[in-house]
N, C-alpha and C positions, 0 to 999 in steps of 0.2 A: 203102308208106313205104320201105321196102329197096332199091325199085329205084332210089327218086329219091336216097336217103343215100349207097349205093355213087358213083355218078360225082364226088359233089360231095366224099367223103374222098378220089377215086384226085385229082381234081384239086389237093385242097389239098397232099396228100402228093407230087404233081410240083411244085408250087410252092416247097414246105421243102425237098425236094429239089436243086432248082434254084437257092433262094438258100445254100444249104451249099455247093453247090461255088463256087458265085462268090464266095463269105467265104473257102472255101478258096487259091482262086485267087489274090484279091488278097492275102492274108497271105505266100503263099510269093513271090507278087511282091516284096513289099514287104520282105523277109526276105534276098532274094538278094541276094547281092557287096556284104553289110555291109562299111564300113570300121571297121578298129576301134576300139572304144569310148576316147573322150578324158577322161572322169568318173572319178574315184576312189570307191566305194562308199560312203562317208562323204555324199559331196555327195549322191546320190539322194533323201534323204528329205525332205531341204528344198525341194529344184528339184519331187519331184513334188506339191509344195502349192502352190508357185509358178506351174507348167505348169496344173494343176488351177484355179484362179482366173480364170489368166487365160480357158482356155476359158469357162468360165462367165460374164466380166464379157464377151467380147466377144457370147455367143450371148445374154444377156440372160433367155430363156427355155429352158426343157428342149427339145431335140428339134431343136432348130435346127443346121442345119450350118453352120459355124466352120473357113476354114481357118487354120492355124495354121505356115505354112511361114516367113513373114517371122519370128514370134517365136523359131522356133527357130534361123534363122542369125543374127539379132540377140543372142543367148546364147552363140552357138560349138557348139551342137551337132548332131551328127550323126543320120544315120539310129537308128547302135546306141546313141547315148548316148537319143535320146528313147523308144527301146522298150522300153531300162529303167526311163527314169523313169516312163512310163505304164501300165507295165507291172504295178502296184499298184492304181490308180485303174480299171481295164480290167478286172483279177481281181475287184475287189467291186464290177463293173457301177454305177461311178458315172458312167462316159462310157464312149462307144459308138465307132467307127471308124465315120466316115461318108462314103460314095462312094468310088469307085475310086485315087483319086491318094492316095499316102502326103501325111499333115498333116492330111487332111479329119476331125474328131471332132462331137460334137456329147452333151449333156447329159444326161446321163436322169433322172428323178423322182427319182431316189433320192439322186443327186447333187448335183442342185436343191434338194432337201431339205437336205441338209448343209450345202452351201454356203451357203441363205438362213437357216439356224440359225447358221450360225457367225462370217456375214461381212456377215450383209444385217439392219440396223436398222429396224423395221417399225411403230414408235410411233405414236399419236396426237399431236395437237397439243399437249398439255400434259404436260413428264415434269419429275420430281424426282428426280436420280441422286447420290448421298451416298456415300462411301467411306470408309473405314475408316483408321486409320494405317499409313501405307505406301503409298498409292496415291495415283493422279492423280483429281480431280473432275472429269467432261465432259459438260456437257452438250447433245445435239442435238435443237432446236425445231423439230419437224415442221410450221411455219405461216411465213407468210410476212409476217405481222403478228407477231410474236410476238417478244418476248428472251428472250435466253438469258444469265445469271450463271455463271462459274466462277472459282472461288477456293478457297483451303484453310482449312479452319479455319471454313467459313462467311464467309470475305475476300474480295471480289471486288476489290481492288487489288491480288492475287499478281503478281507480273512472270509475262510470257508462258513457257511450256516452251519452252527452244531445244530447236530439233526438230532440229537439224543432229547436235550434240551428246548427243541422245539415240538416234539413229539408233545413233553410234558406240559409244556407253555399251554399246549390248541388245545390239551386234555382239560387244564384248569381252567382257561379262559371260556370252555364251551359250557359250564356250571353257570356261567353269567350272563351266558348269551342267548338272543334268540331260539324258541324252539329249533325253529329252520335250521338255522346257523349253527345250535349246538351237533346237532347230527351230521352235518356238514364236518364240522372239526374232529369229531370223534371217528367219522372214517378215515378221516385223510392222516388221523394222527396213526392210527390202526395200519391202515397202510404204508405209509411212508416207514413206517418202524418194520415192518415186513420187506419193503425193498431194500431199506440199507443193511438187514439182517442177509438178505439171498445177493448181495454187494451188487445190486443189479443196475446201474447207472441210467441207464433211457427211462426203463420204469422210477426210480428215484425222482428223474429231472421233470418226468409228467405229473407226479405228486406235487411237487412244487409250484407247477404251473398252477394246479388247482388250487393250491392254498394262497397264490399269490390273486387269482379272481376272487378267491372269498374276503383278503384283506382286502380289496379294493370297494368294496359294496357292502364288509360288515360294520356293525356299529360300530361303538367305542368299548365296547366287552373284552376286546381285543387287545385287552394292552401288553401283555406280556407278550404275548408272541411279536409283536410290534417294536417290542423292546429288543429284541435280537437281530435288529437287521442291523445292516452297518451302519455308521454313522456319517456323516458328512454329507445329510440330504438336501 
């Protein structure tokens, strides 16, 4: 049994070997004749929730590689502004650097996990979603036969949420708010303004759901956005 275990550790151990130095490699690649960083510290915590999503929405699945070059000079940033911001996500192994060319990432389970906990709606055909005062009602009908009611108060004649307007609301109310909560608001305003742009309706009403748990748990910073729901609560 020993003689057949020894070749088959010396070979795995050239193999870890081998891919340690090519992680090596391409890192100091990827690392030399930075230009300097264009980001103010402040902005990193929002942009790496931003960068983080979109990897995930475009790889769909864990493990898939994802370049992500176009998105990043679509934003304005550089080499040293993205290795900051990924630079979080990367540390608690929620995404992985994949293949040779700086941009290449790709998802890992644990990241997957997060992201389908925190962004990804995974109901059955029939839900009943009820809020509390303070918050938006939203409901998404997983069928394609099926309706869906929202309104407040139990109202299904509420006027529509201007989503324009609320976008701007969670932008200025998150200057006031909580660290946490500010970057909280600043993605969802980020996104929500990205789904009603791509007219994307499920993705839209999952936005909502998430700004309706943040109203229901944030301070009083809130108030503008607060101030657009319907009346008659």
């Amino acid at each position: 049994m020993e003689p057949v275990l020894a070749p088959v550790v010396l070979i795995a151990l050239l193999c870890w070997s081998v891919y340690a130095l090519f992680v090596w490699i391409r890192d100091v690649a990827h690392r030399r004749h930075l230009p300097a960083p264009s980001l103010v510290p402040g902005q990193l915590e929002a942009f790496q929730g931003q960068a983080f999503r979109e990897i995930c929405r475009r790889a769909a699945n864990p493990g898939v590689h994802v370049g992500m070059t176009d998105y990043f000079a679509e934003r304005g940033w550089n080499r040293a502004d993205v290795l900051r911001i990924l630079a979080e996500p990367l540390k608690h192994k929620l995404i992985r650097v994949k293949g040779w060319r700086f941009g290449g990432y790709c998802v890992t389970r644990k990241g997957w996990a997060d992201y389908e906990s925190k962004f990804i709606w995974t109901g059955g055909e029939g839900v009943h979603i009820s809020s509390a005062s303070g918050g938006f009602v939203v409901a998404n009908v997983n069928s394609p036969h099926a309706l869906a009611h929202g309104g407040y108060g139990n109202r299904t004649n509420a006027p529509d949420i201007p989503h324009q307007r609320l976008t701007e609301a969670l932008r200025t109310d998150a200057e006031s708010a909580t660290p946490d909560e500010a970057v909280r608001a600043r993605e969802y305003a980020d996104d929500l303004a990205a789904a009603v742009d791509s007219q994307d309706a499920d993705r839209t009403a999952r936005v909502l759901g998430r700004i309706n748990t943040l109203l229901s748990t944030a301070t009083a910073a809130f108030t503008l956005t607060r101030e657009l729901l319907p009346p008659g609560s």
